[in-house]
N, C-alpha and C positions, 0 to 999 in steps of 0.2 A: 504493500500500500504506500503511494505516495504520502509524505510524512506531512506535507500540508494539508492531505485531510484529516489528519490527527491534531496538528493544531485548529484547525476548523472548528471540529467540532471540541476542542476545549476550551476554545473564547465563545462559543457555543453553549455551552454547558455549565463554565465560571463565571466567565464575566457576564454576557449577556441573559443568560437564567436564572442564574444562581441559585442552581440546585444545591440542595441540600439530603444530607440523607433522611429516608424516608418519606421525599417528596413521591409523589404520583404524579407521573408523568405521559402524558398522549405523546408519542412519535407518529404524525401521519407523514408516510415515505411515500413520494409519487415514484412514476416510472423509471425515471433516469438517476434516483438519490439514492440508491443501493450502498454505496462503498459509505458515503458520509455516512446512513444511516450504520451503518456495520461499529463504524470509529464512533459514532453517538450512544448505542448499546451501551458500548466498550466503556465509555467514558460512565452510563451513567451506573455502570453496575462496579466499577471504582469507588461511585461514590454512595454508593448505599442506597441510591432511590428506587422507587417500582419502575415498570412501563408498563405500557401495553402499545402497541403497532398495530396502527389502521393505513389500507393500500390507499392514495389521493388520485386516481388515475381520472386524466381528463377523456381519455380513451371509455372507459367504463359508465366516463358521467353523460359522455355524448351517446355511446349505446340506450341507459335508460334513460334520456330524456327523448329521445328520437321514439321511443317505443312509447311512451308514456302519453298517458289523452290530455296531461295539462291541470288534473282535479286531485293535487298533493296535498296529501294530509299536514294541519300545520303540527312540525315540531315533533316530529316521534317518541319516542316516552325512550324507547332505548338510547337514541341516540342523544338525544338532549340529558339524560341520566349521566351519560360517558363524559359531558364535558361540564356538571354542575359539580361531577366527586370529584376532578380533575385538579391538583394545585397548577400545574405548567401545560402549554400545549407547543409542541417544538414542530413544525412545520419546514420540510425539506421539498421543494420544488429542485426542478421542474420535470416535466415529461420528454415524451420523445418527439412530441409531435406538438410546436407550438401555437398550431391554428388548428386544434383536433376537434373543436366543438362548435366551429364558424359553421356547419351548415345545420345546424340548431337554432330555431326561430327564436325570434324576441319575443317574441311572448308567452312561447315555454319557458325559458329564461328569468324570465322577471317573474312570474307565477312560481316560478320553484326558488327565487331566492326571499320573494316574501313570504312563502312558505316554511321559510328556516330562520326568519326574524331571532325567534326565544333560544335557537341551537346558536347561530353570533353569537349573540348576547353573551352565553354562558359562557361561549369559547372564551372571547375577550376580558370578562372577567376573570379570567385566571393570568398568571404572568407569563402569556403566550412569545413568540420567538416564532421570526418568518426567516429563512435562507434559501440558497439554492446551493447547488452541487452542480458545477460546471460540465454540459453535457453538450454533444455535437450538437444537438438542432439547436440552443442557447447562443453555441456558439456560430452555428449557420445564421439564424439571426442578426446577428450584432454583423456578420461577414465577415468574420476572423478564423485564421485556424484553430484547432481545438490547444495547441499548445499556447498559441498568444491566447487566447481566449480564458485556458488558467491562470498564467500571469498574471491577466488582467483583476479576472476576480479576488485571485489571492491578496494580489497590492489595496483591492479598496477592503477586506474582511482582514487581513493579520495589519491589525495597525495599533498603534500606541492611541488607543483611546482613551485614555486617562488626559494626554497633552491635547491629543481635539475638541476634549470634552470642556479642558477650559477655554481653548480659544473662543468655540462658540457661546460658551456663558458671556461674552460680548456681547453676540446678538438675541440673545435670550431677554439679558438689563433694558437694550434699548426695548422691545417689543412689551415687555412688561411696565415701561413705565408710558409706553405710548399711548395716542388717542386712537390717531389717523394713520393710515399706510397707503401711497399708492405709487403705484408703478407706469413707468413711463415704456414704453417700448416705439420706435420708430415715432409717428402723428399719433397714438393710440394712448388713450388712457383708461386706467381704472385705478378709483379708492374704495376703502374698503373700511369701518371703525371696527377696533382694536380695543377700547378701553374696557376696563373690568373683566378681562380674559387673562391668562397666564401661562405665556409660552411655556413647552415643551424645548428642556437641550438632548435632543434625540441623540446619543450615545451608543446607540445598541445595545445596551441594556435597559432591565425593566427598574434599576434602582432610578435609571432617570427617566422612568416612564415612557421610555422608548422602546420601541417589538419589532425589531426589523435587522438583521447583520448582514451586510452591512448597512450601517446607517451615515450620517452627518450632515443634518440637517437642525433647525430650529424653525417648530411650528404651529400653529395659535389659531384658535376658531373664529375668523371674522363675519361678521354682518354688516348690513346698512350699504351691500355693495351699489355700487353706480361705476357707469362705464364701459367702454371697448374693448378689448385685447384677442390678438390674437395668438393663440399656442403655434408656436414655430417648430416646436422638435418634434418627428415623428413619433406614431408612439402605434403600440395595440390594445384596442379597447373591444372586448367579446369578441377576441377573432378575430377581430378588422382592424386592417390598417388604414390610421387618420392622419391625415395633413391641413394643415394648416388651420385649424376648427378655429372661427372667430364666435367669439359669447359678448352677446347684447346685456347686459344688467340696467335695471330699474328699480329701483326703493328693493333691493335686495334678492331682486328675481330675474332668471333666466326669460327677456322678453321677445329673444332672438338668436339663431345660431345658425352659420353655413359650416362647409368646409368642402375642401379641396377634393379632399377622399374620404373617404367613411363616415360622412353625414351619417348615413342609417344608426352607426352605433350610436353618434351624440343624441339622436333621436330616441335609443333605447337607454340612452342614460337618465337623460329629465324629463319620461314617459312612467319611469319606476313610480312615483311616488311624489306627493307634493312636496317634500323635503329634499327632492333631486333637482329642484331649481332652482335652489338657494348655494352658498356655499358652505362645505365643513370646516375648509383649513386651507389657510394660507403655509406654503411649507417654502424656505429657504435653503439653499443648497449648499455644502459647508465644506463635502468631503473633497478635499483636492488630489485626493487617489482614484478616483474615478473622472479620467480627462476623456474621454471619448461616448457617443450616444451608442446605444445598443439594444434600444428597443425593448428595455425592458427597466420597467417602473423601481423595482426594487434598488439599482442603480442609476437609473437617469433623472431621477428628480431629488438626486444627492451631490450631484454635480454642483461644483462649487461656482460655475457662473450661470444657474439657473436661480429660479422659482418656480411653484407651480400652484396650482389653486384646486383641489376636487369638490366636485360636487356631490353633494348628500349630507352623510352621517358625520357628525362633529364628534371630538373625542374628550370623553367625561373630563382627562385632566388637564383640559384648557379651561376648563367654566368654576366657576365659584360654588362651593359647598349647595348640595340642596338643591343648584338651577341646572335645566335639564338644556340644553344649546337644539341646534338643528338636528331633525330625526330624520333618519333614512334607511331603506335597504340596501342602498350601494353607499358606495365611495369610490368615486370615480374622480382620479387625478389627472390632470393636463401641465405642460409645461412651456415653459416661455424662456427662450434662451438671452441670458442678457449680456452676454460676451460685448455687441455692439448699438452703438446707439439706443442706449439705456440708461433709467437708474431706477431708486429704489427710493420713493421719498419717505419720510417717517417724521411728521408733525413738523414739515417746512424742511427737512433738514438731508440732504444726502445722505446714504447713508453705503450704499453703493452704484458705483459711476463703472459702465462698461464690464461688467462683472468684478471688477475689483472694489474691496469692501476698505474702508475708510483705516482700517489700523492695517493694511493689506502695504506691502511696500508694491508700490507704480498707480496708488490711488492717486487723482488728479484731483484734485483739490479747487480748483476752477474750470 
């Protein structure tokens, strides 16, 4: 076994779970996460915790949804049972086939995932953990060989997170003590209010309320949006590949949207639910180990000269004790590359100029 997926899954397992023995542990292993999962066993039965292994295959989810008439029970007692006993849920993407569920309608789609409202929930309430395990079609994706393609991963996942983790407590101070945020990109604008919310320093760990390895970002549930913008960096949303999606905002709602390519998905995004036209989260991009797009969310809206905005579900540990933020069945993120002709205003004040960030050496100061 390559010995980086041994430390994988131990910044995996240490840093970003922090399991502990006799934690109870879900490992769902999709089709291509085998060897990670094998070093993740390994690691947790080192440290004394349960597991149990459930298969994530997008393959099997496209078989019964294609069979299925669309009339899904909500919430099944077994399966919602498996992730309310659950302390951690450690999530190993990806498959073999990265558009395996594109000929899957939208509206079985969105029927089967508001039918799993209460099974989220539960998941997310445990101190869950998302990776991938670098595999040919991930790395056919991005269009890299599979050996650059490890490289790649392993540089933005084995990092000194403890030194990113302060840098971004920067952008955390400012976003916490903010009102307003808005972004400029090309003639396009959108603001968005910020106050009484409390950034997130996404670390990839769950001590800082972050579920994601890799991570490096810092990010805050905004409202009251108004404004333009269009997402510049390709991405895939259900299968489909979007370009250039422009979103209309009005007193806080989705009041228009085109795009270049896969209109139909954005259409199946703020069709979900009344909460899927609002936004959840403003997310800043931090990680400077992650320099290139590769079409895949887990990485590309950590890129440190992006942002990104999704639409739907807000996350409980931006909002103040007791207030419940924006509801949804999705979370659907988009991104906006600000490498050029950009900035990032925050209560009048730059905060970052062409993707470089103000304590950033080659910030441009005027």
């Amino acid at each position: 076994m390559d010995e980086r997926v041994r430390e994988h899954a131990e910044v995996l397992v240490d840093w970003s779970a922090r399991i502990e023995a006799g934690d109870d542990v879900v490992v769902a292993v999709s089709e291509g996460s085998h060897e990670l999962a094998v070093a993740v066993g390994e690691a947790l039965g080192d440290r004394g915790a349960n597991y149990v292994a459930v298969y994530d295959s997008d393959e099997i989810e496209r078989a019964y949804l294609r069979a299925h008439d669309g009339d899904f029970d909500d919430d099944p007692e077994f399966e919602l049972a498996l992730y309310e006993a659950a302390d951690t849920v450690l999530r190993l993407g990806r498959g073999r086939n990265t558009a395996a569920r594109a000929d899957v309608s939208g509206e079985i789609r969105q029927a089967h995932r508001q039918s799993r409202t209460g099974i989220r929930e539960a998941r997310m309430d445990t101190d869950w953990v998302s990776t991938v395990h670098p595999t040919r079609s991930l790395a056919q994706q991005a269009g890299m060989s599979l050996a650059a393609y490890e490289a790649f991963v392993y540089d933005a996942v084995l990092r000194d997170w403890e030194s990113l983790a302060a840098e971004m407590a920067q952008m955390k101070t400012v976003l916490d003590d903010a009102s307003e945020v808005r972004i400029e990109s090309g003639d396009q604008t959108i603001q968005m209010r910020v106050d009484g919310r409390t950034a997130v320093n996404s670390a990839a760990s769950v001590a800082y309320d972050s579920h994601n390895l890799p991570s490096g970002e810092v990010f805050t549930a905004p409202y009251a949006t108004d404004g333009e913008i269009t997402f510049d960096v390709p991405m895939t949303i259900y299968d489909q590949q979007v370009r250039d999606a422009t979103l209309v905002f009005e007193d806080g709602e989705v009041v228009d949207f085109t795009a270049a390519q896969g209109e139909d998905a954005i259409a199946q995004v703020v069709e979900t639910d009344d909460g899927a036209r609002r936004l959840g989260e403003l997310g800043i991009g931090m990680n400077r180990g992650i320099d290139r797009v590769t079409d895949n969310i887990l990485f590309d809206e950590k890129m440190g000269d992006t942002v990104h905005l999704a639409l739907g579900r807000a996350y409980d540990a931006c909002l103040p004790e007791g207030e419940s933020g924006n509801e949804s069945a999705t979370h659907s993120d988009l991104i906006v590359d600000m490498s050029e002709d950009s900035r990032l205003v925050v209560d009048g004040e730059v905060i970052q100029r062409n993707g470089r960030f103000r304590w950033e050496e080659g910030f441009e100061r005027t």
